[in-house]
Structures are given as structure tokens and as C-alpha cells.
PDB file of the backbone (N, CA, C, O) and the ligand in Angstrom, with CONECT records:
HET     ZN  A 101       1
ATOM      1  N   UNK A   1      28.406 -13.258  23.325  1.00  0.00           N
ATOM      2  CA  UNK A   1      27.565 -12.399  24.152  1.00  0.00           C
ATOM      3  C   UNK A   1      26.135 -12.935  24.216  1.00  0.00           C
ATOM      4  O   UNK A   1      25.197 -12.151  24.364  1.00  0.00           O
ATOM      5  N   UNK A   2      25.905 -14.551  24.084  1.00  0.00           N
ATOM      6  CA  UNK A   2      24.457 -14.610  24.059  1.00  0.00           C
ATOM      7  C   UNK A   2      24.103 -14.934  25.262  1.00  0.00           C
ATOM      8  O   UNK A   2      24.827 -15.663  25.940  1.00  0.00           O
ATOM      9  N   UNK A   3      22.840 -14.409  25.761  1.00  0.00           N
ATOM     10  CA  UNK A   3      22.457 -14.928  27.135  1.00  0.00           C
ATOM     11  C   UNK A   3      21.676 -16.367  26.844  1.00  0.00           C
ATOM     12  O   UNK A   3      21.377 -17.106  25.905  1.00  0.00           O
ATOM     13  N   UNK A   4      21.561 -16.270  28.170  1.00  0.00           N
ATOM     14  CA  UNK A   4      20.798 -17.643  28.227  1.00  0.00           C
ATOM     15  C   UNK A   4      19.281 -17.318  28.348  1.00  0.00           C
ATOM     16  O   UNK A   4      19.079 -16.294  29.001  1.00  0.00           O
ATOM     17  N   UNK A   5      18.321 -17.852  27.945  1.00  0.00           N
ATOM     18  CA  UNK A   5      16.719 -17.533  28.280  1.00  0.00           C
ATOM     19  C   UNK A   5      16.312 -17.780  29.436  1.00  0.00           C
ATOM     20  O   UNK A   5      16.642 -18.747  30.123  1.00  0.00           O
ATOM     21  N   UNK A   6      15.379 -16.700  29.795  1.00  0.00           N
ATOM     22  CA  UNK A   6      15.302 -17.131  31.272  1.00  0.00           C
ATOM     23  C   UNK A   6      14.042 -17.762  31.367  1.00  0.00           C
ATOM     24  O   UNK A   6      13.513 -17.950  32.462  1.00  0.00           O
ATOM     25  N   UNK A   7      13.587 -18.061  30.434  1.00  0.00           N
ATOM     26  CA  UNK A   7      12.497 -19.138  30.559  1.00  0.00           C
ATOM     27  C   UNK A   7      13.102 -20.613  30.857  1.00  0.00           C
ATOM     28  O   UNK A   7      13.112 -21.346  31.845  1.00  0.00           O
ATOM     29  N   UNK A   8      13.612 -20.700  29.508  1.00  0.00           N
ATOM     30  CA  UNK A   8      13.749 -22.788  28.959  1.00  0.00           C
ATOM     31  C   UNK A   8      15.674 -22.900  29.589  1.00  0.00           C
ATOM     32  O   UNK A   8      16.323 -23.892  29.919  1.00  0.00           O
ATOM     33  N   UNK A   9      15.959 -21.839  29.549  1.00  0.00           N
ATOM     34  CA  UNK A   9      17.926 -21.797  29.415  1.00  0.00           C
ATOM     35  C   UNK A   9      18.370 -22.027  28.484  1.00  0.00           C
ATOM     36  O   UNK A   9      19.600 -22.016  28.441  1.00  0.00           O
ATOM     37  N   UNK A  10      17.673 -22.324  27.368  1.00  0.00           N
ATOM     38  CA  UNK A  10      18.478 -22.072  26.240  1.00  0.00           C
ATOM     39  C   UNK A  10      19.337 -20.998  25.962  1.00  0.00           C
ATOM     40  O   UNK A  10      19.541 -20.184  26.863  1.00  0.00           O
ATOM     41  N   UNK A  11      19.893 -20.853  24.830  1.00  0.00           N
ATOM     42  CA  UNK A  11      20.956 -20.372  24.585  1.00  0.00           C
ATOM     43  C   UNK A  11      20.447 -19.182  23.721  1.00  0.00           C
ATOM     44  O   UNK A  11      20.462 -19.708  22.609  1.00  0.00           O
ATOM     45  N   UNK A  12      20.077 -18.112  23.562  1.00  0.00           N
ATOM     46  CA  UNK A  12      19.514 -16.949  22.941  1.00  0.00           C
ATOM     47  C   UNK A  12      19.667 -16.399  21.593  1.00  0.00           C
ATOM     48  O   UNK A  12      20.389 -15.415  21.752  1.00  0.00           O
ATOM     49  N   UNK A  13      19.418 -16.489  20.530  1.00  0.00           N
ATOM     50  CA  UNK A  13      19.956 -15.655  19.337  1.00  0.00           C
ATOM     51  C   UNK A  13      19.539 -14.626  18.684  1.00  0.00           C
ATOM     52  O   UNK A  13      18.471 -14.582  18.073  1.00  0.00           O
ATOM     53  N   UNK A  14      20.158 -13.945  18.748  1.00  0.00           N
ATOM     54  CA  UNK A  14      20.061 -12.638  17.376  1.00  0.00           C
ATOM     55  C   UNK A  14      19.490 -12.775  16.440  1.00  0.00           C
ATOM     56  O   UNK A  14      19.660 -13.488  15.452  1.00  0.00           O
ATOM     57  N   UNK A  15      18.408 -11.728  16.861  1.00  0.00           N
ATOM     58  CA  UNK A  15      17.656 -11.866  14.949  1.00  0.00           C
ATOM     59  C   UNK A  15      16.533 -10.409  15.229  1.00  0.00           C
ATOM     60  O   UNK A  15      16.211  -9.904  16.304  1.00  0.00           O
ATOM     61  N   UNK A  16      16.217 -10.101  14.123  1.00  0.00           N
ATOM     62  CA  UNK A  16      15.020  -9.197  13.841  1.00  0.00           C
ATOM     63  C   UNK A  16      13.822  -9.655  13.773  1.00  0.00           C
ATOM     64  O   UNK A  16      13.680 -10.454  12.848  1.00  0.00           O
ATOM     65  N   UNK A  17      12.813  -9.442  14.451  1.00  0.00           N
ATOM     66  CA  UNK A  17      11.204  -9.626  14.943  1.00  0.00           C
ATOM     67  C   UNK A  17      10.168  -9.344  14.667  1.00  0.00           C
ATOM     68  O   UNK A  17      10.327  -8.598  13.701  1.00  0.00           O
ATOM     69  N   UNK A  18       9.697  -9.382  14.753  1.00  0.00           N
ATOM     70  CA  UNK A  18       8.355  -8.054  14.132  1.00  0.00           C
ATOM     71  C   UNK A  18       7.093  -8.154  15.790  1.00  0.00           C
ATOM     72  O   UNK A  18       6.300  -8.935  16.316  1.00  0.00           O
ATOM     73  N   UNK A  19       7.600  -6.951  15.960  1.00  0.00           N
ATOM     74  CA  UNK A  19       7.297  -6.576  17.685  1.00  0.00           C
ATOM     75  C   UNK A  19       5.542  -5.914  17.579  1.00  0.00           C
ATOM     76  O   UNK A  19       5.463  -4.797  17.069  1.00  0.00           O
ATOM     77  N   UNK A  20       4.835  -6.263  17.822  1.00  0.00           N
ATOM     78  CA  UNK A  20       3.230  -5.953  18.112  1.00  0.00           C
ATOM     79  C   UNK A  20       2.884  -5.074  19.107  1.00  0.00           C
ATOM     80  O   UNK A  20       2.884  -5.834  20.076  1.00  0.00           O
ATOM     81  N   UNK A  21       2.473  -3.565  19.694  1.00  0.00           N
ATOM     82  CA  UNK A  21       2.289  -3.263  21.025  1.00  0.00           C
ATOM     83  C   UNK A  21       0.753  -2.800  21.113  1.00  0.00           C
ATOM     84  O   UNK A  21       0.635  -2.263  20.012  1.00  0.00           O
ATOM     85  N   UNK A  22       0.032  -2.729  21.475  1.00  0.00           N
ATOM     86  CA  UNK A  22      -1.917  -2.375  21.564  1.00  0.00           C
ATOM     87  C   UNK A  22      -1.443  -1.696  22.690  1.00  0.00           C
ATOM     88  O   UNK A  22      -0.305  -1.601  23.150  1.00  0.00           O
ATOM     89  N   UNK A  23      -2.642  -1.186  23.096  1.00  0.00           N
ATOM     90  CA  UNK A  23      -3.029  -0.248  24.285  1.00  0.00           C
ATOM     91  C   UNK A  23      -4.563   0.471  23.645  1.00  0.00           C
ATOM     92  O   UNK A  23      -4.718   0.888  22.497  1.00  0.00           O
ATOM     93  N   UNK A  24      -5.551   0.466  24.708  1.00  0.00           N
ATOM     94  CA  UNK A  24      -6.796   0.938  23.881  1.00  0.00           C
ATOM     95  C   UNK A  24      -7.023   0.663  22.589  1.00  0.00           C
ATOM     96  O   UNK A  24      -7.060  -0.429  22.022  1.00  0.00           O
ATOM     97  N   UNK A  25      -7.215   2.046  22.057  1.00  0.00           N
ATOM     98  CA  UNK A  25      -7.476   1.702  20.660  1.00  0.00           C
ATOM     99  C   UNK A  25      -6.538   1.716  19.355  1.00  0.00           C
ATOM    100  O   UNK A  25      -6.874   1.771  18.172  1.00  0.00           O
ATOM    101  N   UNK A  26      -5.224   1.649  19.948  1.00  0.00           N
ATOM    102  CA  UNK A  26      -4.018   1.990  19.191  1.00  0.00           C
ATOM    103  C   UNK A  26      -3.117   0.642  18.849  1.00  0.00           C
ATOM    104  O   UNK A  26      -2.969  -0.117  19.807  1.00  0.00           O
ATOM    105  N   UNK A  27      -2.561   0.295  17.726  1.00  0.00           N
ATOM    106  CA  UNK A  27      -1.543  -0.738  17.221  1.00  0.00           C
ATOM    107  C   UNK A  27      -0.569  -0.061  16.468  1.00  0.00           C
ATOM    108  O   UNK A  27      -0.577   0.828  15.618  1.00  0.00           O
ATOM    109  N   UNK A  28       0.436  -0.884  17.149  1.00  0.00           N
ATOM    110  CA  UNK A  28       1.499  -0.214  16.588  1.00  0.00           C
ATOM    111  C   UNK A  28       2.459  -1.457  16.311  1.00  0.00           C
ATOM    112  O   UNK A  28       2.739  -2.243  17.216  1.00  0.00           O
ATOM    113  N   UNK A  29       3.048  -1.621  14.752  1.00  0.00           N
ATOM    114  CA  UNK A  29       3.607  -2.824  14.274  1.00  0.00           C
ATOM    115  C   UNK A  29       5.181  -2.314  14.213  1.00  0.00           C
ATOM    116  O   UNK A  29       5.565  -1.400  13.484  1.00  0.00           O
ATOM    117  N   UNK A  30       5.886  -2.953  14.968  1.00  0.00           N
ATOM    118  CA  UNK A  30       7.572  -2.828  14.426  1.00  0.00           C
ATOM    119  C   UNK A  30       8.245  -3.657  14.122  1.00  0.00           C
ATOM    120  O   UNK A  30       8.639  -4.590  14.821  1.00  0.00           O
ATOM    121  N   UNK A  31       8.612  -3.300  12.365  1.00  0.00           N
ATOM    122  CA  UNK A  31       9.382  -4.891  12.394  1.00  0.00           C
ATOM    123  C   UNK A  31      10.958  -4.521  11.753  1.00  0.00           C
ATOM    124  O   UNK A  31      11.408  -3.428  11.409  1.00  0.00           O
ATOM    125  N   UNK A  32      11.516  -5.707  11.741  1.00  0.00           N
ATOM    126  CA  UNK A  32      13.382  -5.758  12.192  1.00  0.00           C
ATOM    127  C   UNK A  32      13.848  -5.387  13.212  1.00  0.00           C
ATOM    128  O   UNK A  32      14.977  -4.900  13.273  1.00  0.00           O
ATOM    129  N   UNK A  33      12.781  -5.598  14.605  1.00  0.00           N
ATOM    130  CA  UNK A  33      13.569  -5.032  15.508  1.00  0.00           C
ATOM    131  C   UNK A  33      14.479  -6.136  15.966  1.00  0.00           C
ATOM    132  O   UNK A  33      14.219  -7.316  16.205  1.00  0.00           O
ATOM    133  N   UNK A  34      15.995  -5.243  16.055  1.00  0.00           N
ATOM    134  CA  UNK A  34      16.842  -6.354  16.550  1.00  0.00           C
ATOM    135  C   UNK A  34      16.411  -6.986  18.398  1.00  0.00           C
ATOM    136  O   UNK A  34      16.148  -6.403  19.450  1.00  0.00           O
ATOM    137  N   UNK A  35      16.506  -8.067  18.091  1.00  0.00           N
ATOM    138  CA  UNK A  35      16.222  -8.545  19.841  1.00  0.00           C
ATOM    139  C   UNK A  35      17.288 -10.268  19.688  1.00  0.00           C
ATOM    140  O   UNK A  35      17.938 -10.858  18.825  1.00  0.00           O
ATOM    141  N   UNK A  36      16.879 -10.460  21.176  1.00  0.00           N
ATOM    142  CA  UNK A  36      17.430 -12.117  20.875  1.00  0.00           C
ATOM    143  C   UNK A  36      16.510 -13.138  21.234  1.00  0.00           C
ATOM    144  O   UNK A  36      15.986 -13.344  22.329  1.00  0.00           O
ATOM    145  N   UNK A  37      16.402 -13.664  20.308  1.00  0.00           N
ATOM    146  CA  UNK A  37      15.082 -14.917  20.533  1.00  0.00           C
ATOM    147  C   UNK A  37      15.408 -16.538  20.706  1.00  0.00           C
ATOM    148  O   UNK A  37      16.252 -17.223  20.127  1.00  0.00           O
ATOM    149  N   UNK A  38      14.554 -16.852  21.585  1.00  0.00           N
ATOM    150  CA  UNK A  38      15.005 -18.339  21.747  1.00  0.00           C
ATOM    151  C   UNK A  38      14.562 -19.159  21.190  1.00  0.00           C
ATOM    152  O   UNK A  38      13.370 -19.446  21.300  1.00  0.00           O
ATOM    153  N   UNK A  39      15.491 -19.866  20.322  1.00  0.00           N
ATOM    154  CA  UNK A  39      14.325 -20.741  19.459  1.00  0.00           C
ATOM    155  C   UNK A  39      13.571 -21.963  19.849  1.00  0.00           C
ATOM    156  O   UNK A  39      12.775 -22.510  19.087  1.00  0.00           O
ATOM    157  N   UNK A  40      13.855 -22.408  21.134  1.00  0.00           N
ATOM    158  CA  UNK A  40      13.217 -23.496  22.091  1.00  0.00           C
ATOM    159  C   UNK A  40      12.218 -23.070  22.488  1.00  0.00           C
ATOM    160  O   UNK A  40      11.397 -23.926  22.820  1.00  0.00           O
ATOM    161  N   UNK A  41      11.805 -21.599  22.648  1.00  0.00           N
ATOM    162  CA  UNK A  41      10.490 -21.512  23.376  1.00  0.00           C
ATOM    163  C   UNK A  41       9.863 -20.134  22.984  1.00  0.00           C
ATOM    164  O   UNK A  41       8.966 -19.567  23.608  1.00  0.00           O
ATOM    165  N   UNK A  42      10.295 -19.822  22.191  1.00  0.00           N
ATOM    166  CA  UNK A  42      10.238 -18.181  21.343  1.00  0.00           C
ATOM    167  C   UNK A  42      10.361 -16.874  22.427  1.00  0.00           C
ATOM    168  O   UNK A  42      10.119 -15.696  22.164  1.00  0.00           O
ATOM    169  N   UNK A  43      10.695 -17.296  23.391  1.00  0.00           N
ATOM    170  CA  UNK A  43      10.772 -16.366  24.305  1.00  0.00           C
ATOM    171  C   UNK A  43      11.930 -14.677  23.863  1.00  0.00           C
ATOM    172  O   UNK A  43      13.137 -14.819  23.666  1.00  0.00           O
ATOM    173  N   UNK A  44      11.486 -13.750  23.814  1.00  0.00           N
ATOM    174  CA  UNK A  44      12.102 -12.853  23.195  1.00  0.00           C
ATOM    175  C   UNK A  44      12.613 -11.212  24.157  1.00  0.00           C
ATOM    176  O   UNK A  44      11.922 -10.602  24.974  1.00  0.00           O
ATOM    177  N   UNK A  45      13.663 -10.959  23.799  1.00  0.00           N
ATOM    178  CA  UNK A  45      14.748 -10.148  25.117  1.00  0.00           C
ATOM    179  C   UNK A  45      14.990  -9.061  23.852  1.00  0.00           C
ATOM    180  O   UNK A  45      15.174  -9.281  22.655  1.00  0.00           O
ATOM    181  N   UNK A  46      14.920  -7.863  24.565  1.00  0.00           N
ATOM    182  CA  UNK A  46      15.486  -6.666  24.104  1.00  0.00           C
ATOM    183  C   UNK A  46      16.090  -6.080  24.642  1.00  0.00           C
ATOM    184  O   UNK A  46      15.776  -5.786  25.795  1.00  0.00           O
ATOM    185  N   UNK A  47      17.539  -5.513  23.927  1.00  0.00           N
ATOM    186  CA  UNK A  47      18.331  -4.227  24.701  1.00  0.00           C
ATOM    187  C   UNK A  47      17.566  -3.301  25.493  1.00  0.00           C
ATOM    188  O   UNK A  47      16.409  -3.223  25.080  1.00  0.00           O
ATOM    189  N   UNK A  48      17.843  -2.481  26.614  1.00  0.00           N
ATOM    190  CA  UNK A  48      17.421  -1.577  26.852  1.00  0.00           C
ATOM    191  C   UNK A  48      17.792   0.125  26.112  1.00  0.00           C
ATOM    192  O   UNK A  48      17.255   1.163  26.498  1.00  0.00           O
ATOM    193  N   UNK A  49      18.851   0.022  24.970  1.00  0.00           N
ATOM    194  CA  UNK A  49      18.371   1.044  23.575  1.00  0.00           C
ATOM    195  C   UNK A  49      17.278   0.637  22.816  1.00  0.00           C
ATOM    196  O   UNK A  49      16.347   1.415  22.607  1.00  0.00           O
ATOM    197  N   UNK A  50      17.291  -0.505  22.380  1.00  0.00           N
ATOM    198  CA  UNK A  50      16.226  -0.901  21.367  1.00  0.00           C
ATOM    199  C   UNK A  50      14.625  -0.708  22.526  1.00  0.00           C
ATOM    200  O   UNK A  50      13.534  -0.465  22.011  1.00  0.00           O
ATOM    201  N   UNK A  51      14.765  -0.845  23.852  1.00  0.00           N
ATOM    202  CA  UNK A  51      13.244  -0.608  24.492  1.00  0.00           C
ATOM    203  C   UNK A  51      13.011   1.447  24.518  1.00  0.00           C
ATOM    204  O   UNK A  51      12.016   2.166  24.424  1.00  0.00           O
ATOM    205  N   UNK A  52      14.228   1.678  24.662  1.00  0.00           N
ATOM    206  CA  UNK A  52      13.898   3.184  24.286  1.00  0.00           C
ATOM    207  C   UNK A  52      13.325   3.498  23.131  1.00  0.00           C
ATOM    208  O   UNK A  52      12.258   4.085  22.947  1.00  0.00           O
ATOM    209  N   UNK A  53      14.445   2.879  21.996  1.00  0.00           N
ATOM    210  CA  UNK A  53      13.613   3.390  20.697  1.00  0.00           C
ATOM    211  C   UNK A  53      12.331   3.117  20.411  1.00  0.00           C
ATOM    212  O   UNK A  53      11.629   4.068  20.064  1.00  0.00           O
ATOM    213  N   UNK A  54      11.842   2.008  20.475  1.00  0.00           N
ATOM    214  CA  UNK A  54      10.248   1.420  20.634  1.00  0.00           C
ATOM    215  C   UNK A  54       9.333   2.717  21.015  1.00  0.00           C
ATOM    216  O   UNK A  54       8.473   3.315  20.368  1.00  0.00           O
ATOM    217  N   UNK A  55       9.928   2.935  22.481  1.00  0.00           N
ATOM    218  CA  UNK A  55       9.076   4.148  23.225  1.00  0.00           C
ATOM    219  C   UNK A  55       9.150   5.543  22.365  1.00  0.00           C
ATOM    220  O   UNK A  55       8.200   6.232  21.993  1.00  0.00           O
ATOM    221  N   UNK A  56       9.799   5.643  22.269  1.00  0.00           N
ATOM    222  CA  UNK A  56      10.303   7.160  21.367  1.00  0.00           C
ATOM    223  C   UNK A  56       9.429   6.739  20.448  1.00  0.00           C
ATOM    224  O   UNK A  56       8.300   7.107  20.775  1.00  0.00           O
ATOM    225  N   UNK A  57       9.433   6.129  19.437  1.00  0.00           N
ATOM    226  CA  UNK A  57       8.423   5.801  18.240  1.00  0.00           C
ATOM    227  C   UNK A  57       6.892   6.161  18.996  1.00  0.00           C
ATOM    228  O   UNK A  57       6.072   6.999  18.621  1.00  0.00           O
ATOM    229  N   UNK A  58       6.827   5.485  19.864  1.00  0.00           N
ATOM    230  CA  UNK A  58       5.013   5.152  19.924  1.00  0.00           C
ATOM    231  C   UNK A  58       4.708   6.347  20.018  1.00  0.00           C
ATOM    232  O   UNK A  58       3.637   6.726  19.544  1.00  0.00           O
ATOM    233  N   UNK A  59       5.628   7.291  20.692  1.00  0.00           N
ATOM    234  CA  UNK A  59       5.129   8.547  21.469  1.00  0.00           C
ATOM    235  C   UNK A  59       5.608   9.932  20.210  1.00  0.00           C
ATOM    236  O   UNK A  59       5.286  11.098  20.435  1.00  0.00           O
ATOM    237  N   UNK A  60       6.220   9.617  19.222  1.00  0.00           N
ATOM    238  CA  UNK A  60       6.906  10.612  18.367  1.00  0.00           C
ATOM    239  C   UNK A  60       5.583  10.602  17.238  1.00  0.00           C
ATOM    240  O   UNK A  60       4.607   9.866  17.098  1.00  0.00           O
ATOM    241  N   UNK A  61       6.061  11.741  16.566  1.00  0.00           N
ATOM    242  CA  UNK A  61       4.813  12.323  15.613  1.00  0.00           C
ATOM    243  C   UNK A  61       5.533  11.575  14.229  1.00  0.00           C
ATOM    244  O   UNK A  61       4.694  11.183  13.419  1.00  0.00           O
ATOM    245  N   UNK A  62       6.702  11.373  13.922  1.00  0.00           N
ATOM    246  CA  UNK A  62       7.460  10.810  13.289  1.00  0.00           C
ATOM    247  C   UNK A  62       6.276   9.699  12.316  1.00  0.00           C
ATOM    248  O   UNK A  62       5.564   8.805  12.773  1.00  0.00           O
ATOM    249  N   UNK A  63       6.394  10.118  11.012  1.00  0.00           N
ATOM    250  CA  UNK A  63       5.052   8.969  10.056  1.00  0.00           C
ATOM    251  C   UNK A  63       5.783   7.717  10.130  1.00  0.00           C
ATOM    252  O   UNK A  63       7.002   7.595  10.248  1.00  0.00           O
ATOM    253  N   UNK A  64       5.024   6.917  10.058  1.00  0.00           N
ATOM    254  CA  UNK A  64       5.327   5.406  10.000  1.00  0.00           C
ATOM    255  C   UNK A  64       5.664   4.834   8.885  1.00  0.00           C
ATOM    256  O   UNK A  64       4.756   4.941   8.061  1.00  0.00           O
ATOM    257  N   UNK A  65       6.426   4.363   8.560  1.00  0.00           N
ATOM    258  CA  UNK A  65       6.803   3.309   7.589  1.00  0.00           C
ATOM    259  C   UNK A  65       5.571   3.281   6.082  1.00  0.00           C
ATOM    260  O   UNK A  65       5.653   3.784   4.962  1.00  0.00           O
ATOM    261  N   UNK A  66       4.641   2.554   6.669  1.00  0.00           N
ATOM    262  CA  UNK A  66       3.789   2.025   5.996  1.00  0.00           C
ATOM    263  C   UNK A  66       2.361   1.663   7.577  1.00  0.00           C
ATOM    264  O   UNK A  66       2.578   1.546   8.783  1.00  0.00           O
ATOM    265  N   UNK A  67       1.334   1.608   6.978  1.00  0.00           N
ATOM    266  CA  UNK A  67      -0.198   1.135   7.703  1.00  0.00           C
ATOM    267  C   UNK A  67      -0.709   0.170   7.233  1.00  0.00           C
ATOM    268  O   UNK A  67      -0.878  -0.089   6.042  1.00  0.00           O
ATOM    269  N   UNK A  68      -0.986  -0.419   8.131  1.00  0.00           N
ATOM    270  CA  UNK A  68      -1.824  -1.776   7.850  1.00  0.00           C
ATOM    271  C   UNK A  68      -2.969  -2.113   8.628  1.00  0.00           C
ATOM    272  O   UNK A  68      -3.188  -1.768   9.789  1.00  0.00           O
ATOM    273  N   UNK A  69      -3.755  -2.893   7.808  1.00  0.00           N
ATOM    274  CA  UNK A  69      -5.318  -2.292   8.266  1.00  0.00           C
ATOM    275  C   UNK A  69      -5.114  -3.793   9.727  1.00  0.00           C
ATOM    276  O   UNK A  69      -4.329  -4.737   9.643  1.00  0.00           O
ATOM    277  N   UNK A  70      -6.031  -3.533  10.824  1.00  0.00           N
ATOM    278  CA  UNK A  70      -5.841  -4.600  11.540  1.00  0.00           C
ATOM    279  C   UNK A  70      -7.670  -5.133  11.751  1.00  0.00           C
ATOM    280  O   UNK A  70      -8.503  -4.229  11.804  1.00  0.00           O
ATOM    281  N   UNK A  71      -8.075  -6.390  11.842  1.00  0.00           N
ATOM    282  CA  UNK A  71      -9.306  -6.656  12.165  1.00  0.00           C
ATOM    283  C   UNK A  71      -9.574  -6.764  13.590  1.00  0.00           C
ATOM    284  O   UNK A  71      -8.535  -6.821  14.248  1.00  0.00           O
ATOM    285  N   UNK A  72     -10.462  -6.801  14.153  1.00  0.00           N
ATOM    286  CA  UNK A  72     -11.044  -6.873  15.481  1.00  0.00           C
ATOM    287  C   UNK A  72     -11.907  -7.828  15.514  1.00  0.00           C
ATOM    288  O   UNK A  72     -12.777  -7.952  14.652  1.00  0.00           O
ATOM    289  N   UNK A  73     -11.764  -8.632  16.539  1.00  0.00           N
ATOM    290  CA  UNK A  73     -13.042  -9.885  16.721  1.00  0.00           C
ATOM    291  C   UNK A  73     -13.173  -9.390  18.074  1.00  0.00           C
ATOM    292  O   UNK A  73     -12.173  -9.014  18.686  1.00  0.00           O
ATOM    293  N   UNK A  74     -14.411  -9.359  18.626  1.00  0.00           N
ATOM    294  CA  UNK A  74     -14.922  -9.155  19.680  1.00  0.00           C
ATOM    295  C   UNK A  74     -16.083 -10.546  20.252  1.00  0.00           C
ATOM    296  O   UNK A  74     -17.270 -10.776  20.023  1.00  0.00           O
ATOM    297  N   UNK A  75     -14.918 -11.312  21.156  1.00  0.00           N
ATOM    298  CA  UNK A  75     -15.407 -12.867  21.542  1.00  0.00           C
ATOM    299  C   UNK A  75     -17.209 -12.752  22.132  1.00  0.00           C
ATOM    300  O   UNK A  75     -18.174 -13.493  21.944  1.00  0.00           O
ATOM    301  N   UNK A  76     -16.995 -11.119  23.093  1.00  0.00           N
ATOM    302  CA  UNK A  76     -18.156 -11.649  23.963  1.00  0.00           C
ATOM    303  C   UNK A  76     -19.757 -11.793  23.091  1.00  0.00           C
ATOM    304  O   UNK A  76     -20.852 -12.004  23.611  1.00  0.00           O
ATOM    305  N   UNK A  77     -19.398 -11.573  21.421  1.00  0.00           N
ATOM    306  CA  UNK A  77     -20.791 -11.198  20.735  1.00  0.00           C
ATOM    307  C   UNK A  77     -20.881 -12.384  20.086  1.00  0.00           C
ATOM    308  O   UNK A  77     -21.592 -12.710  19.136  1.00  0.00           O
ATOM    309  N   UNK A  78     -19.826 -13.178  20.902  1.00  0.00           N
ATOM    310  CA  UNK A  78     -19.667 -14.702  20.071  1.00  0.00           C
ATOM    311  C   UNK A  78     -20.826 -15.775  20.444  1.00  0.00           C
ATOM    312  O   UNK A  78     -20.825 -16.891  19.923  1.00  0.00           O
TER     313      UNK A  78
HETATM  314 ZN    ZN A 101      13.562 -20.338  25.970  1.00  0.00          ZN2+
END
């Protein structure tokens, strides 16, 4: 059942990720999410259950796992 990438065409594999999503001022870290990743070009595909659950999380009151502090660099004061 592996697809092919629709980037490189490689051949796709199964594995758990650790998925990053921002928006404003919010991060949100998920990791083992199952997806299939290409290892030619890291290009990375998710079920459309696993894109529900993602959503359900960001938006659920449900506590998180664990928190982790994240830093901010802000280029333009560079
Ligand atoms: Zn690829």
C-alpha cells in the first residue's frame, strides 16, 4: 500500500514524525504521528484520519502530553 511521492516518485514509507503546527502565537508539537515519509526528499503524507485527529487536538481542551518551552528569534531586529 505504499504510494509513490509526489514530489521525487519515490516510493513512500511508514513511520512516526514529530509534526510542528504555529499559527499566531500558538505551537503545537505532535509526535509519533503515523504518516508516510520519503526518504529521498523528506517529503511527508498523512491519512486523512490522522489529519482529523491533528485538528481535533489543536482545537480540544484535552491537556497535552508534556510542554516544551519554544524560543523566538525575531530576524527584522537583526
Ligand atoms: Zn520524495
Amino acid at each position: 500500500m505504499s504510494r509513490e511521492c509526489p514530489v521525487c516518485h519515490h516510493t513512500m514509507e511508514a513511520g512516526q514524525i514529530r509534526h510542528v503546527q504555529a499559527w499566531h502565537d500558538r505551537v503545537v508539537v505532535f509526535e509519533n504521528v503515523p504518516a508516510e515519509v520519503c526518504a529521498h526528499c523528506g517529503e511527508v503524507l498523512f491519512t486523512g484520519a490522522v489529519v482529523d485527529k491533528l485538528n481535533s487536538l489543536l482545537w480540544s481542551t484535552t491537556p497535552a502530553t508534556r510542554t516544551i518551552e519554544a524560543p523566538v528569534y525575531d530576524l527584522s531586529a537583526a
